[in-house]
N, C-alpha and C positions, 0 to 999 in steps of 0.2 A: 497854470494857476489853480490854486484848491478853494475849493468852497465846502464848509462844510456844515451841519446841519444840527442840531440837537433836538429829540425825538420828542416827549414829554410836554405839551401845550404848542410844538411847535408841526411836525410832521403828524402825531398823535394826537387828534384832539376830540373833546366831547362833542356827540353828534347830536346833541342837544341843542348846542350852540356854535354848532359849522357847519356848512357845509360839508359833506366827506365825499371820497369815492366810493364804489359801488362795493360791498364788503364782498372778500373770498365766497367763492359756493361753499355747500356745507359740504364735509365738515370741518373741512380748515378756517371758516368762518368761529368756529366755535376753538380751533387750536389756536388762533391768533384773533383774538378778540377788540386787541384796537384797531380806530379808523382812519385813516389817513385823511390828512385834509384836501378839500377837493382842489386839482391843481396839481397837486406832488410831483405824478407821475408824469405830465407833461414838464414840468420843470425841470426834474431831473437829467428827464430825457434831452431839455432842449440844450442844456447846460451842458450835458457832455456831448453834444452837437457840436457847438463853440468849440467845443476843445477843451474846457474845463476840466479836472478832475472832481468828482461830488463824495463827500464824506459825512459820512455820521458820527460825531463827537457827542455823546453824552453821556451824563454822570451815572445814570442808571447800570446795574449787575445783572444787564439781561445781555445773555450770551450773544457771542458776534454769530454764531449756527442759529441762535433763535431770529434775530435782527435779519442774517440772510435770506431763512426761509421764510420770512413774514412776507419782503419785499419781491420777494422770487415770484409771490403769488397775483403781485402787479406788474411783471415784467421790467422790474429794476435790479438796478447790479450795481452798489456802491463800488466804486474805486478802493476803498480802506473803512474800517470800523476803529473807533476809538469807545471803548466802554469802560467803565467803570476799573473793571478788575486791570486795562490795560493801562490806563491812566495811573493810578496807582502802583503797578511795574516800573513803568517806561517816564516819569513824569514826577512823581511823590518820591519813588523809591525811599532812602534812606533818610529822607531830611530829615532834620529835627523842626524848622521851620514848616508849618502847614503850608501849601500853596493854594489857590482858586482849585473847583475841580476842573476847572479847563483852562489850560495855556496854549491855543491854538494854537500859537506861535511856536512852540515847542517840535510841532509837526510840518514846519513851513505851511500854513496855512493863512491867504491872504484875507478869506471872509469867512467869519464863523455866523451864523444864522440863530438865535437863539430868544424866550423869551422872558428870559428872569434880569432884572437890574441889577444883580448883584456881580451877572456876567457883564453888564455893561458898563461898570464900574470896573471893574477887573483890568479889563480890556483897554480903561484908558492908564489904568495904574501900570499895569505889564505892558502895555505896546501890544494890543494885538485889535484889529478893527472886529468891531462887531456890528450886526445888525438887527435891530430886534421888530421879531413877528409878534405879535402875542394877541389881538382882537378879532375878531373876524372881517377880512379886508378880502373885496373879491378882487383885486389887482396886489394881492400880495407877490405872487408869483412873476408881475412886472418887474415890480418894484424891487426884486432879489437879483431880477436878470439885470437890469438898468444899473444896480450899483456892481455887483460882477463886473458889468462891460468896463466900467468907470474907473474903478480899480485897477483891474488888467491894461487900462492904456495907462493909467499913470506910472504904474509899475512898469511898463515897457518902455513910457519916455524916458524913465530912471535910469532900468538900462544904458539906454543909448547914452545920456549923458556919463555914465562911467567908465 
């Protein structure tokens, strides 16, 4: 099962009003200047523990080399990148019709992480589940794994009925 992430108020946040992780030494503190919210890196980690695959999907045109070496420098390794430019390849392509910038579902993705309502709107419009972070919540990182887990059995009881 895939879970994935959208960086921008959800992973990235003002450290004004989060919590964050402990920022890179310098001076990759200064190459990669956002902070990760505190948590991340235990979630992530714990998620592909499970067996999960963990992905970042978001609308941002920050290169998937810039998104790796940011994460590289907390000892994370996304499974796949979904950005901007690749969503607009793989996803927009030719249409004439605009689509949401993310159709998680496009990517067999069963939870996408996210925290703008436009996606959570989206989400119920296209069929794809969303969950949204967006406050500062020090059991958010629960509450991602929890529904993950929830997910993944329903999706498994599915299976088996088919």
């Amino acid at each position: 099962m895939r879970v994935s992430f959208d960086l921008d108020e959800v992973l990235f946040v003002d450290p004004k009003r989060f919590e964050t992780e402990k920022p890179p030494r310098f001076p990759m503190s200064l190459l990669f200047p956002e902070r990760l919210r505190k948590g991340t890196v235990d979630l992530v980690h714990q998620l592909q523990k499970e067996g999960f695959e963990v992905w970042v999907y978001t609308s941002s045109f920050r290169s998937e080399s810039y998104i790796k070496s940011l994460f590289r420098n907390y000892g994370v390794r996304f499974d796949d990148i979904v950005n901007g430019f690749r969503h607009q390849a793989e996803v927009q392509r030719n249409r004439r019709q605009t689509l949401p910038t993310k159709v998680p579902s496009h990517y067999h993705i069963s939870l996408h992480v996210d925290d703008e309502d436009a996606v959570i709107r989206n989400g119920r419009e296209f069929g794809f589940k969303v969950m949204r972070v967006y406050e500062p919540d020090e059991h958010w990182a629960d509450k991602i794994l929890e529904e993950a887990r929830r997910i993944r059995a329903r999706e498994e009881a599915e299976s088996r009925k088919a």
